[in-house]
C-alpha positions as a Markdown table, in Angstrom:
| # | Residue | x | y | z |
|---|---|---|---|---|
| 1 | Unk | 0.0 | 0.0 | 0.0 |
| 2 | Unk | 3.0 | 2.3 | 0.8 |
| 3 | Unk | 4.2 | 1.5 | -2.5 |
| 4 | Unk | 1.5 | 2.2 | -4.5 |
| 5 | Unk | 0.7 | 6.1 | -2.7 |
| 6 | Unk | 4.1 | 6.5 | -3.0 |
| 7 | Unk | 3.3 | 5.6 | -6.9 |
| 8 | Unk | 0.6 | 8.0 | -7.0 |
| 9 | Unk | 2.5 | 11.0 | -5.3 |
| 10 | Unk | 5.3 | 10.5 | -8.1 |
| 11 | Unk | 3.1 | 11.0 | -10.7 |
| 12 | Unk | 1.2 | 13.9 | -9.2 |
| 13 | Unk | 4.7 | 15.5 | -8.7 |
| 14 | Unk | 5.8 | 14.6 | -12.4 |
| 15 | Unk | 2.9 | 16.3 | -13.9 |
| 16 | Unk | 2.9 | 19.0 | -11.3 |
| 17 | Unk | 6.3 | 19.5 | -12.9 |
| 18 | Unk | 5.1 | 19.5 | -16.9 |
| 19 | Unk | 2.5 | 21.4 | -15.7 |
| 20 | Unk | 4.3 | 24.1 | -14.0 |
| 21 | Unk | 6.7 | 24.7 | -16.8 |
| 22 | Unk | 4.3 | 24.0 | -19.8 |
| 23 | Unk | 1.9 | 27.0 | -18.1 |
| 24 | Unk | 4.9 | 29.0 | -16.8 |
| 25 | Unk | 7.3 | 29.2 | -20.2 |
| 26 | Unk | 6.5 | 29.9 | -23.5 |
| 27 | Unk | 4.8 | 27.1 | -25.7 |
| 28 | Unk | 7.2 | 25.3 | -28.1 |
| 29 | Unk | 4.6 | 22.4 | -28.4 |
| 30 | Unk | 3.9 | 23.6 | -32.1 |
| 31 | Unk | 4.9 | 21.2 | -35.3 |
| 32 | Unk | 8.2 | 22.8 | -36.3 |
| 33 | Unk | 7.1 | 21.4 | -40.0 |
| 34 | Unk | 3.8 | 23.5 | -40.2 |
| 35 | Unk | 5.4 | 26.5 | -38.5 |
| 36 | Unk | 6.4 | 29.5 | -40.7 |
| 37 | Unk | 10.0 | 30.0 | -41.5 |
| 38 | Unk | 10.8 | 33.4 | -39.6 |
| 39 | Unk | 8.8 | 31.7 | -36.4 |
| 40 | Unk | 11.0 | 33.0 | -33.4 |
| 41 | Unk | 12.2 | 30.4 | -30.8 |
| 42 | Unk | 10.2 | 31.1 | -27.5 |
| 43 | Unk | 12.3 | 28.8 | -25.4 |
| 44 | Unk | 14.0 | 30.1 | -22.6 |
| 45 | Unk | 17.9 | 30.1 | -23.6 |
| 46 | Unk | 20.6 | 29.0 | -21.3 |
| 47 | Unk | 24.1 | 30.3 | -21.8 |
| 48 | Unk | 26.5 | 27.1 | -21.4 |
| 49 | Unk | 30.1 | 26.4 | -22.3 |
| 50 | Unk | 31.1 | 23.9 | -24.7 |
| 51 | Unk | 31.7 | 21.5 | -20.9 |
| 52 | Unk | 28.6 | 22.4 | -19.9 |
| 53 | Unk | 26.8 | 21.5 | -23.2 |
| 54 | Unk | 28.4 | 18.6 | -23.6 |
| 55 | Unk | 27.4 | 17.3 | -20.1 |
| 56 | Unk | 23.8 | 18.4 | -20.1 |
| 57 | Unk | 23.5 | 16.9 | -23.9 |
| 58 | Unk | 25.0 | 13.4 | -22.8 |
| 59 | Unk | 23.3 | 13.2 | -19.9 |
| 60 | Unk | 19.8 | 13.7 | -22.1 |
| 61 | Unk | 21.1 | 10.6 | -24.5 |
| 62 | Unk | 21.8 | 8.5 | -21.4 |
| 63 | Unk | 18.0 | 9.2 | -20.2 |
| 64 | Unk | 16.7 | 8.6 | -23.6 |
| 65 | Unk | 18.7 | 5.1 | -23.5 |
| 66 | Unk | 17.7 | 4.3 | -20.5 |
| 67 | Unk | 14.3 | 4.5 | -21.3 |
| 68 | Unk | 14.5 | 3.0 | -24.4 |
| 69 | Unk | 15.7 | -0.2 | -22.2 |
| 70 | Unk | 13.4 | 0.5 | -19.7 |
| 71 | Unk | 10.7 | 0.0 | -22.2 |
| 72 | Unk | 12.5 | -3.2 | -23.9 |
| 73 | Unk | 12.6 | -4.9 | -20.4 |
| 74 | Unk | 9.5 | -4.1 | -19.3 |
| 75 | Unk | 7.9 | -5.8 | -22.3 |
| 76 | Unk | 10.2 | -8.6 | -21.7 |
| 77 | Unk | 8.5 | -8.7 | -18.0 |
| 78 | Unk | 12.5 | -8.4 | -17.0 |
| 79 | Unk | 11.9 | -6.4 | -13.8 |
| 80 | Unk | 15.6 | -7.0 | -12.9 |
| 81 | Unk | 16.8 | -5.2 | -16.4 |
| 82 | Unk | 13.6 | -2.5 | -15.9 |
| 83 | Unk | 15.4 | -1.9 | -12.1 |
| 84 | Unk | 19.1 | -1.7 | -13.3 |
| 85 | Unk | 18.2 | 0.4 | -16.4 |
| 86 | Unk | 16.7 | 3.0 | -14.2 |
| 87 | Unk | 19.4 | 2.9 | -11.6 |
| 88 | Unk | 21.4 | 4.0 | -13.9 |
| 89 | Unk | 20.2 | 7.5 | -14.4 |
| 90 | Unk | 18.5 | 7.6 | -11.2 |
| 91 | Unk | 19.2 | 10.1 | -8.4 |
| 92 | Unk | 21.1 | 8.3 | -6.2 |
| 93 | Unk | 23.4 | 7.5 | -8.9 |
| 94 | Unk | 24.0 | 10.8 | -9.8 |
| 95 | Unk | 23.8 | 12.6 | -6.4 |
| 96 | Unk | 27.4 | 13.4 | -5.6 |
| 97 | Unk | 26.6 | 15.8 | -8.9 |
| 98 | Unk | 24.0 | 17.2 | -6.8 |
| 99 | Unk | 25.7 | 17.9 | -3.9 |
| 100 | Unk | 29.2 | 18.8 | -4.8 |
| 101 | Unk | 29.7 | 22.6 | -5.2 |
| 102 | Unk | 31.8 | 22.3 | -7.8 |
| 103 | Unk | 30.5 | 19.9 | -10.1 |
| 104 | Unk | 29.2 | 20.8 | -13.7 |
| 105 | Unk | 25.8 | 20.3 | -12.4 |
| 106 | Unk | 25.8 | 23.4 | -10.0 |
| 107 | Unk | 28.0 | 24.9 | -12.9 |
| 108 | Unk | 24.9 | 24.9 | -15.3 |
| 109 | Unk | 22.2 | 25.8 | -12.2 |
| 110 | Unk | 23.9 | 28.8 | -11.4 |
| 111 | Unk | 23.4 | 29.8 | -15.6 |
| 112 | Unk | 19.7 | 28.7 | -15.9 |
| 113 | Unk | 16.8 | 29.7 | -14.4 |
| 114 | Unk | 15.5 | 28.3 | -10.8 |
| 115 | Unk | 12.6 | 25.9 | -12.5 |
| 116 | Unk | 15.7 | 24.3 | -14.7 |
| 117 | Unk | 17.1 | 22.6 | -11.9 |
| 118 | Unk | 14.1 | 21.3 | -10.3 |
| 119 | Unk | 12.8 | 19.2 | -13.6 |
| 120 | Unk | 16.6 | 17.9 | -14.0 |
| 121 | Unk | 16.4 | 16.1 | -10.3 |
| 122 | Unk | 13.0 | 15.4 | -10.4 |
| 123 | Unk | 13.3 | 13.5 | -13.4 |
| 124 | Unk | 16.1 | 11.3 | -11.7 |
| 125 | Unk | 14.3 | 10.9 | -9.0 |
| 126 | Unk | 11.3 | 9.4 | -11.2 |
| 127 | Unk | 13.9 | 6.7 | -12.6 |
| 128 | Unk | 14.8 | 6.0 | -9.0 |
| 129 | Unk | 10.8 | 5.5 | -8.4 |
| 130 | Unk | 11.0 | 3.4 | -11.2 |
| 131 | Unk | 13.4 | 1.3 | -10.6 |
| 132 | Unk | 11.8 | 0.7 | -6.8 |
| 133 | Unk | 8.6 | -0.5 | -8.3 |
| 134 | Unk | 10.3 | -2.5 | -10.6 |
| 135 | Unk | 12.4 | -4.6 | -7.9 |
| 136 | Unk | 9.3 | -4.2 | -5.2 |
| 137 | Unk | 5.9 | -4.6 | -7.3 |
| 138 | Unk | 7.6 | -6.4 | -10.1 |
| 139 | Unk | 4.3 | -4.7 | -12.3 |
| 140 | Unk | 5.0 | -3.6 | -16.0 |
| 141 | Unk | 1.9 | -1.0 | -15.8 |
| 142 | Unk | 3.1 | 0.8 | -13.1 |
| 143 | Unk | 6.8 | 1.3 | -14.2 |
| 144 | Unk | 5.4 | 2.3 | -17.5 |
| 145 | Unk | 2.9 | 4.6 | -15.8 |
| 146 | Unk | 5.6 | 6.0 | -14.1 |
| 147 | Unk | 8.0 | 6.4 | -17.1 |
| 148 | Unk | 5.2 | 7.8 | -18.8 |
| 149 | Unk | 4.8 | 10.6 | -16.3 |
| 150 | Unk | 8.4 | 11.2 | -16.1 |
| 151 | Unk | 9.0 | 11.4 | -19.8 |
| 152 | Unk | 6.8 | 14.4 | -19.2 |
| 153 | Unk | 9.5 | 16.5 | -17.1 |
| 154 | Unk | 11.2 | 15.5 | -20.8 |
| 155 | Unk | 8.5 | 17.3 | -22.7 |
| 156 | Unk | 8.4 | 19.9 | -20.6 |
| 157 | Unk | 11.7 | 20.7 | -20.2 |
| 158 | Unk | 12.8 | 20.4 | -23.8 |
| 159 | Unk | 9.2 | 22.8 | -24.5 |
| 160 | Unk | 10.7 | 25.4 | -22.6 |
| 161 | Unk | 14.1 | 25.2 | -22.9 |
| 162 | Unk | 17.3 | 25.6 | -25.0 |
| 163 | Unk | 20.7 | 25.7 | -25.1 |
| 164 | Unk | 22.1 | 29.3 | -26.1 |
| 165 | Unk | 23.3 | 29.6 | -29.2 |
C-alpha cells in the first residue's frame, strides 16, 4: 500500500512539474514542420560552455537510452533489467553531482533559471521510483505509468528550454 501512494504522489509531482513549466514558459509544443520560416524560438535560452553542453547533452542521450531499455525490459517482464536500467540515471546515482559545489551540475544551475534545476532532479528521482517499483511490485503498468509521467518532465523541459546559441 505504501508503495502504490508513494506511486501515485510520483506521478502527481511529475505532472505538477510539466505542468508548471508547460503554463509558466512559453509554448514550443507547435509542429516545427507547419510553423512559418521566420517563427522565433520562445524557449528560454541558457548560456553554457562547450563542458557544460556537452554534459547536459549526454546526460539527455543517457535518459533517452535508458528509457528506451526501460521499455525493452518491461515488455520482456525483465523487472531486474527495468530496475538496473533505471538505476542508472537515477538520483542516487547521480547525487554526488547534486551535492558537490563544484560539479558541472551546480555549474549549469547557477546559468539557468530556478525551475531548470528542479525538472533535471526530479526527473532522476522518477527513474529512482522506477526502478523501486520495478524490484518491489515487479508490475509492468506501473513502471510504465511511471516512465510515462516522467518522460513528461522530458516534454516539458525540452518545450521550454534551450541551449544558447
Amino acid at each position: 500500500m505504501k508503495t502504490l501512494r508513494r506511486l501515485g504522489f510520483t506521478t502527481f509531482c511529475c505532472a505538477a512539474a510539466a505542468l508548471f513549466v508547460t503554463v509558466a514558459l512559453p509554448s514550443a509544443a507547435h509542429d516545427a514542420r507547419h510553423a512559418p520560416a521566420d517563427i522565433v524560438d520562445a524557449r528560454h535560452p541558457i548560456p553554457l560552455n562547450a563542458a557544460e553542453r556537452a554534459f547536459l547533452l549526454a546526460e539527455m542521450r543517457e535518459f533517452l537510452a535508458a528509457t528506451q531499455r526501460i521499455l525493452a525490459a518491461s515488455q520482456a517482464n525483465d523487472m531486474k533489467a527495468v530496475a538496473e536500467a533505471a538505476s542508472s540515471v537515477g538520483l542516487k546515482a547521480h547525487k554526488d553531482d547534486f551535492a558537490n559545489p563544484n560539479s558541472m551540475v551546480q555549474d549549469i544551475r547557477r546559468k539557468a533559471p530556478p525551475a531548470f534545476l528542479p525538472l533535471g532532479r526530479t526527473t532522476h528521482a522518477g527513474f529512482d521510483e522506477i526502478a523501486d517499483i520495478a524490484t518491489t511490485m515487479g508490475d509492468k503498468d506501473a513502471v510504465n505509468q511511471l516512465l510515462a509521467a516522467n518522460l513528461q518532465n522530458c516534454v516539458a523541459c525540452h518545450a521550454g528550454y534551450r541551449i544558447a546559441d
